[in-house]
N, C-alpha and C positions, 0 to 999 in steps of 0.2 A: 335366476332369482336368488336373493342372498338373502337369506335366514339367520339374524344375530341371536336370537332367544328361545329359548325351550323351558317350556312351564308347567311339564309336567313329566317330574323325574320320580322312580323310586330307587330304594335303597335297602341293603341287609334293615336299616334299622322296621322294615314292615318285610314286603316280600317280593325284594328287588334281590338280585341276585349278585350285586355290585356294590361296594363300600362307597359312603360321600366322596371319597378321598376319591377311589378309580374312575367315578359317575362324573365327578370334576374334569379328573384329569383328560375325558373324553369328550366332555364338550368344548373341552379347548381347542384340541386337536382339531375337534368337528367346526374351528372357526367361530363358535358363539360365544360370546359378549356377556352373554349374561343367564342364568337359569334358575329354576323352582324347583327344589326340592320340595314334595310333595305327597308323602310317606301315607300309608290307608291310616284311617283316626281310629279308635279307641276298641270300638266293638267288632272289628274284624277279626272273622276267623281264621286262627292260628298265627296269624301275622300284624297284631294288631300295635299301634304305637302306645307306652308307658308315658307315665312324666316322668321315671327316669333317661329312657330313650330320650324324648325329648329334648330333657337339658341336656344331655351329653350332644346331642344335634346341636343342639343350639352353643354350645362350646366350642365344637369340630368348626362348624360354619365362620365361627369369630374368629378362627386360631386362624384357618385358611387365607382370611383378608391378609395375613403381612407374611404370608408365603411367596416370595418373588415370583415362583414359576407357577403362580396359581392366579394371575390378574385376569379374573374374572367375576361380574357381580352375581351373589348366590340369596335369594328370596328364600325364606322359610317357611313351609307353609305345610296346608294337611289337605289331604285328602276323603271327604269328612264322607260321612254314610246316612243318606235318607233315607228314615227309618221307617216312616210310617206315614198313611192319608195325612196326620196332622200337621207334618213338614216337619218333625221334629229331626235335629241332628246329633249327634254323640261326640259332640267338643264339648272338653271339659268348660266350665265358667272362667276357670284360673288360666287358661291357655290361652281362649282368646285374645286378649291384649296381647300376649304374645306374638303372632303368627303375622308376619308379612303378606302371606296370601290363604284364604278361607277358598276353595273347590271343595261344588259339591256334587255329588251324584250316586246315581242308586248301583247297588252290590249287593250280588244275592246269597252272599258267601258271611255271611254272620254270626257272633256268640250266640248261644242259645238263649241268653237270656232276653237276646231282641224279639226274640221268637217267641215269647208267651202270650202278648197282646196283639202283636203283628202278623200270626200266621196268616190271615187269607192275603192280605197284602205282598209278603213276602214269597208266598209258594205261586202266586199265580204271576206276579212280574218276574218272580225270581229261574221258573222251571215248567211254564205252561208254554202252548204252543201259541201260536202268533193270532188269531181266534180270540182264544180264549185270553191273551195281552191284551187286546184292542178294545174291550169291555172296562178296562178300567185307566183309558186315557184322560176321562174326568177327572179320575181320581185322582190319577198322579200330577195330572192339572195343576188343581188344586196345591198339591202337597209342594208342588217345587213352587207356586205363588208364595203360599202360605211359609215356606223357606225362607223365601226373598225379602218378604216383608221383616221378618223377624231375626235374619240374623245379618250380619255384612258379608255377605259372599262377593266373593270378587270373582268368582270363572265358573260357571256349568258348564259342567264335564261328560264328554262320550253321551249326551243325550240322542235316544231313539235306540240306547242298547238296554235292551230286556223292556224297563218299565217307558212306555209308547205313551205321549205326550201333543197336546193341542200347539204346536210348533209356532202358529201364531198368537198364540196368547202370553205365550214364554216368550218371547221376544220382546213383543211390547212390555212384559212388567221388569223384562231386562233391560230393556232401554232407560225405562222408567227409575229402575235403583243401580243404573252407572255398572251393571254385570256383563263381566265376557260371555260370550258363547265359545264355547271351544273346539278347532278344526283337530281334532285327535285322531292321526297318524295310522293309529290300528284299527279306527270303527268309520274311516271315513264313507265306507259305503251305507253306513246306517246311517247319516246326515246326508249325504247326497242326494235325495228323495226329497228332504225339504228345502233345498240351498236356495230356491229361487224366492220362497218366503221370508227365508232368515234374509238374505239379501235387498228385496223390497222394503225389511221391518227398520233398517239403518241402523242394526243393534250393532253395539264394538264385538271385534273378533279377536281371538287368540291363538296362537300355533301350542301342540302339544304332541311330546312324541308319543306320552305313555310307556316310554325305557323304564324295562325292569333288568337289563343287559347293557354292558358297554355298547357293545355291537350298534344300539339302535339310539343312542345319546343324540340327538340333533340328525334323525335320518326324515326328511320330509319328501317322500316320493310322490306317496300317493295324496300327500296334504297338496304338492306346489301342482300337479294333475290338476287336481279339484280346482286349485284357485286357475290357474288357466282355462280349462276347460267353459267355466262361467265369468272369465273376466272378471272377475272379484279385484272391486279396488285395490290394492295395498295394502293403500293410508289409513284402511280402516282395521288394520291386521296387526296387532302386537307384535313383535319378534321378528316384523317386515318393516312393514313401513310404519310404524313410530312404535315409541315406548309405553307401558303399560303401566296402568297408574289405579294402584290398589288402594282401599279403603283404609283409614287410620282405625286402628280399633284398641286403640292403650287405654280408651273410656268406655269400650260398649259393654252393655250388660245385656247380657239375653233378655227377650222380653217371654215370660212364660207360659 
């Protein structure tokens, strides 16, 4: 099975442990076509991306295109943080129009200051046992809906790690506002449980490695397992069988 794309990279500039430059130079290697840089957004702790970070990303990324030994396409995008029941997320207003691809999904690794209104939300998805997660899959229901609605997300990311979700209802409002589901590489066994609903629901699919290492740039072991094992179309599979087609957003404004 041949893998042209990987859509979910990080990088020094959050808390990858690999420069855009080296993260490039190995998905080349690794035969892919094309990749998402995808850095954690704003309110992550210790590792979180600036708007200085940024434009100098968004600099690196430009220079790269007219590097000969770098002919491969590179999506800019963030890796954004659901914050709360109300779907709110921690991209700036002014970034948005910038950003190629909007992923979003829950991290329980946050600045303090998400923490003040958020604490039951976040200590119970973030560091309870699975029990006590499974109480608040309304919730977080709701809050990746209430996301959807409201911002242009192009990929939901590692869903079914930590905050535990109505897997058919997500799907449908992802079908609904044109969003990936994402097959990510490192949590495929917490998706595996659902595959045969996400598969029924006809939502679009995406490959992601989640590389915070050269090492793992375009490694889909346990991703190409999964789609064999359940016969998973392709064609409905980004970075497989066709190209991935993200939201224009140089006019959205968040809605508040």
């Amino acid at each position: 099975m041949e893998i042209f794309g990987d859509y979910h990279i990080h990088t020094t500039a959050s808390d990858g442990m690999a420069s855009l430059v080296d993260q490039t130079k190995s998905a080349i290697s690794a035969g892919l076509k094309e990749i998402a840089v995808t850095d954690h957004s704003w309110n992550t702790l210790l590792s979180s991306m600036s708007h200085h970070k940024f434009d100098r990303q968004t600099e690196a990324i430009s220079m790269m295109h007219y590097v000969d030994d770098m002919d491969i396409k590179i999506y800019h995008g963030i890796e954004g943080n659901l914050l709360n029941r109300n779907g709110d997320m921690d991209i700036p207003d002014d970034i948005m129009p910038k950003l190629d691809l909007l992923a979003c999904g829950f991290h329980r690794f946050l600045e303090a200051t998400c923490w003040d209104k958020n604490m039951k939300y976040l200590l119970i998805n973030g560091f309870a046992g699975k029990k006590a997660r499974e109480k608040m899959i309304a919730i977080n229901t709701w809050a990746f809906l209430s996301a959807m609605e409201r911002y242009p997300i192009d990929v939901l990311v590692h869903l079914q790690h930590r905050a535990l979700v109505d897997i058919k209802a997500i799907c449908e409002k992802a079908r609904e506002k044109d969003v990936y589901i994402e097959l990510n590489e490192k949590h495929i066994k917490q998706i595996e449980p659902c595959i045969g609903d996400i598969i029924e629901s006809g939502v679009k699919l995406i490959v992601g490695s989640d590389a915070h290492t050269t090492g793992t740039v375009g490694k889909f072991i346990n991703t190409i397992a999964l789609i064999e094992k359940y016969n998973i179309p392709t064609d409905r599979i980004a970075g497989i069988g066709c190209e991935p087609k993200f939201k224009d957003k140089s006019n959205y404004k968040v809605e508040k």
